[in-house]
C-alpha positions as YAML, in Angstrom:
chain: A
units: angstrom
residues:
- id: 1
  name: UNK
  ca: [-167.49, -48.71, 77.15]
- id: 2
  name: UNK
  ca: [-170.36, -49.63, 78.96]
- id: 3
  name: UNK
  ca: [-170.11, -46.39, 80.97]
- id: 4
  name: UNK
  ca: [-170.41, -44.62, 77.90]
- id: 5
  name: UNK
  ca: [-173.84, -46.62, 76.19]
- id: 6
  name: UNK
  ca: [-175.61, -46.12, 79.59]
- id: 7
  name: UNK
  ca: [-174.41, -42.24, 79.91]
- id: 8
  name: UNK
  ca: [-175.64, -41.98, 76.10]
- id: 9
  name: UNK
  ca: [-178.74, -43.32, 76.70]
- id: 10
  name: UNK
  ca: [-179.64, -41.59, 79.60]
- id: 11
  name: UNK
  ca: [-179.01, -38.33, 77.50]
- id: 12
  name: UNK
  ca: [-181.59, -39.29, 75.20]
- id: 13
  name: UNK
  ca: [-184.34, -40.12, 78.19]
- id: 14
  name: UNK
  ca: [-183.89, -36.09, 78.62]
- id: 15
  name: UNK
  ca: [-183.83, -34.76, 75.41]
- id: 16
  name: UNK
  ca: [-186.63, -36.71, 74.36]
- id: 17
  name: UNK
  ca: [-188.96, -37.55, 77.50]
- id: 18
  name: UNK
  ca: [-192.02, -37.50, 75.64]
- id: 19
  name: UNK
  ca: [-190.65, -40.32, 73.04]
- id: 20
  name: UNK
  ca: [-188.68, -42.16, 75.75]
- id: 21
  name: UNK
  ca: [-192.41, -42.40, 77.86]
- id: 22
  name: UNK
  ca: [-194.19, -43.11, 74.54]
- id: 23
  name: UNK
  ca: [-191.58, -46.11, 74.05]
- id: 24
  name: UNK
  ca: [-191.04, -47.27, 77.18]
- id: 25
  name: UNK
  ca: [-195.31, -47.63, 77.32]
- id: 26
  name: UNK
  ca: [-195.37, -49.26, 74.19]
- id: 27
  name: UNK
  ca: [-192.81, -52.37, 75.44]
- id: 28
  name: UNK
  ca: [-194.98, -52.51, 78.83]
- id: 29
  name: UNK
  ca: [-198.07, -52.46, 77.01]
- id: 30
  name: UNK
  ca: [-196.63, -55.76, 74.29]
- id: 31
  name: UNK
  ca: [-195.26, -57.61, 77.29]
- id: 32
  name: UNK
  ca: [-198.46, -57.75, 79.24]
- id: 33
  name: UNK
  ca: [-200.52, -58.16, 75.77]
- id: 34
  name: UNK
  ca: [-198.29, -60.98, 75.35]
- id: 35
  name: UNK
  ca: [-198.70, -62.88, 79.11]
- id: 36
  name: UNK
  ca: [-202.26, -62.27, 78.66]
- id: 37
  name: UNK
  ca: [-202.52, -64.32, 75.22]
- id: 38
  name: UNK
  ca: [-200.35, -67.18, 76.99]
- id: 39
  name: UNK
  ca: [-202.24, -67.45, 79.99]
- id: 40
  name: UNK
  ca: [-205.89, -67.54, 77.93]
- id: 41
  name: UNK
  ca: [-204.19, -70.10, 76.12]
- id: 42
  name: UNK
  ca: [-203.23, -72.29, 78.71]
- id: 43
  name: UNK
  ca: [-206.59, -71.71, 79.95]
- id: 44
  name: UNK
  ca: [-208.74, -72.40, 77.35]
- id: 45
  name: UNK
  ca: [-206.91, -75.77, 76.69]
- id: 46
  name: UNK
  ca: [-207.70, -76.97, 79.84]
- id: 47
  name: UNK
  ca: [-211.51, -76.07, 79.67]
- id: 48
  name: UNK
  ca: [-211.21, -77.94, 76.43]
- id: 49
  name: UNK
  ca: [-209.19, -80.78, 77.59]
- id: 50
  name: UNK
  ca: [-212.09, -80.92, 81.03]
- id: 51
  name: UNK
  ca: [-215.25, -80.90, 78.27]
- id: 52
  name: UNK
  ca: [-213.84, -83.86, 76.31]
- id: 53
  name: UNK
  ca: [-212.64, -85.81, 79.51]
- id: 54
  name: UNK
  ca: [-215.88, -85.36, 80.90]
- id: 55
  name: UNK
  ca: [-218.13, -86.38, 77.39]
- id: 56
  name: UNK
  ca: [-215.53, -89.24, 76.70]
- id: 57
  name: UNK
  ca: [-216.65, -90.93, 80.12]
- id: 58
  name: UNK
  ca: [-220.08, -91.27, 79.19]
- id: 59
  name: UNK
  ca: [-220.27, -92.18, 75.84]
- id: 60
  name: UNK
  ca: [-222.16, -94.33, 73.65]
- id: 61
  name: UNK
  ca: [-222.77, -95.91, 70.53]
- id: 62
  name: UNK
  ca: [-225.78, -96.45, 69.14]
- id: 63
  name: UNK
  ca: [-226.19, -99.05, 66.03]
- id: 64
  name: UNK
  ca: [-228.43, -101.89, 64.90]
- id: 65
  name: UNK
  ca: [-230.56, -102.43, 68.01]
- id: 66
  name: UNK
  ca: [-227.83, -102.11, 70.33]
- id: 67
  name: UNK
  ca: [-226.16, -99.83, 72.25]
- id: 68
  name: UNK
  ca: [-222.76, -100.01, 73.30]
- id: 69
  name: UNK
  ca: [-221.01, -98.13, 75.87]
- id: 70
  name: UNK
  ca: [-217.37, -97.49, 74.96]
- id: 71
  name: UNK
  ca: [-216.30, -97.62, 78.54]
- id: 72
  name: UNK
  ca: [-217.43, -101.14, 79.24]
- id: 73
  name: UNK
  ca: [-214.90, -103.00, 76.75]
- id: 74
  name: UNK
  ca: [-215.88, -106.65, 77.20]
- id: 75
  name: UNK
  ca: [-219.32, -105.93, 78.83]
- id: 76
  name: UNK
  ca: [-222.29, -107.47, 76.59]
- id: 77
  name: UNK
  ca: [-224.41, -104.89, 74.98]
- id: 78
  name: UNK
  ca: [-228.23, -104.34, 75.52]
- id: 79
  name: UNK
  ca: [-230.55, -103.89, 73.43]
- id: 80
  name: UNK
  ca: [-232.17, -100.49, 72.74]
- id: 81
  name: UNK
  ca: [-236.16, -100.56, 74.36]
- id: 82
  name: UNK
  ca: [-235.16, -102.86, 77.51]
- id: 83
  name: UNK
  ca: [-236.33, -101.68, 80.57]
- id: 84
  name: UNK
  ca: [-233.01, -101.77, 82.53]
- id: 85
  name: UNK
  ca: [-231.58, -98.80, 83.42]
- id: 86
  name: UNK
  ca: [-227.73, -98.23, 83.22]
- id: 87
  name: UNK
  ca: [-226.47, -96.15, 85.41]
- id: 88
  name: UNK
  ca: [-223.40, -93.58, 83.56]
- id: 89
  name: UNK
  ca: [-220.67, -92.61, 85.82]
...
């Protein structure tokens, strides 16, 4: 039975080569439109994962005369206008 499917199929490659090209361009063409979507993606998640790693290290709060860095959890916060000079990263 198999014999048959794969003898009737390669009848139709030669009767209709044009199509069979046509067709056989058109799944090519969707598999690598496909990969390409993925792998931009996968890429731009990690840019996007990088840009808030990076701008969550360094963050601040600012409220009230104070500022507050979110990194330092128990460290006192300073006021805003003092000459000291914290050093991010």
């Amino acid at each position: 039975m198999l014999r048959e499917i794969f003898k009737e199929a390669w009848a139709a490659l030669g009767r209709n080569p044009v199509r069979s090209l046509l067709t056989m361009t058109g799944i090519a063409w969707g598999i690598v439109a496909v990969t390409l979507l993925l792998s931009y993606g996968s890429g731009f998640r990690g840019v996007l994962m990088y840009t808030f790693e990076v701008f969550g290290k360094a963050l601040w709060f600012a409220g009230r005369g104070q500022l507050v860095n979110r990194r330092a959890v128990n460290a006192p916060a300073r006021p805003c206008g003092s000459n000291k000079r914290t050093r991010i990263g």
